[in-house]
C-alpha positions, 0 to 999 in steps of 0.5 A: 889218683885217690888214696880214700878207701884205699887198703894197705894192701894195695897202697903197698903194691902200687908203691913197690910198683913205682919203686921197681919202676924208679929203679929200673932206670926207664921212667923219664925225667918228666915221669919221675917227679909224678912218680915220686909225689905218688909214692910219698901220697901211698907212704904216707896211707901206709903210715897212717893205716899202720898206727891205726892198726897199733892203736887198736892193737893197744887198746885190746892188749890194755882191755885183756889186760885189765880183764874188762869188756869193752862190749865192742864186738 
């Protein structure tokens, strides 16, 4: 499955989803490997959309801060 374009939204709902299913005690042996490495590719998008998100959040507290426009919109 591709995580490109993926939101955090939905990188979150299909990792709860395995986790609920890892949890259950109903995913084989042969499933679980899959179903790990998966979880560990929609933690890793969540990770890296959540810094982005502080990123920005930085950086428009550090502009009203300053009292400067940046003039993005």
């Amino acid at each position: 499955m591709n995580n490109k374009g993926k939101s955090y939204q939905e990188a979150y709902q299909e990792l709860v989803e395995i986790v609920k299913e890892l949890e259950s005690d109903h995913v084989s042996i042969d499933d679980m490997s899959k179903k790990v490495k998966r979880a560990t590719a929609l933690a890793h998008v969540c990770k890296e959309k959540l810094k982005m998100t502080e990123k920005e959040v930085v950086e428009i507290l550090q502009e009203l801060e300053s009292g400067g426009e940046s003039g993005k919109p």
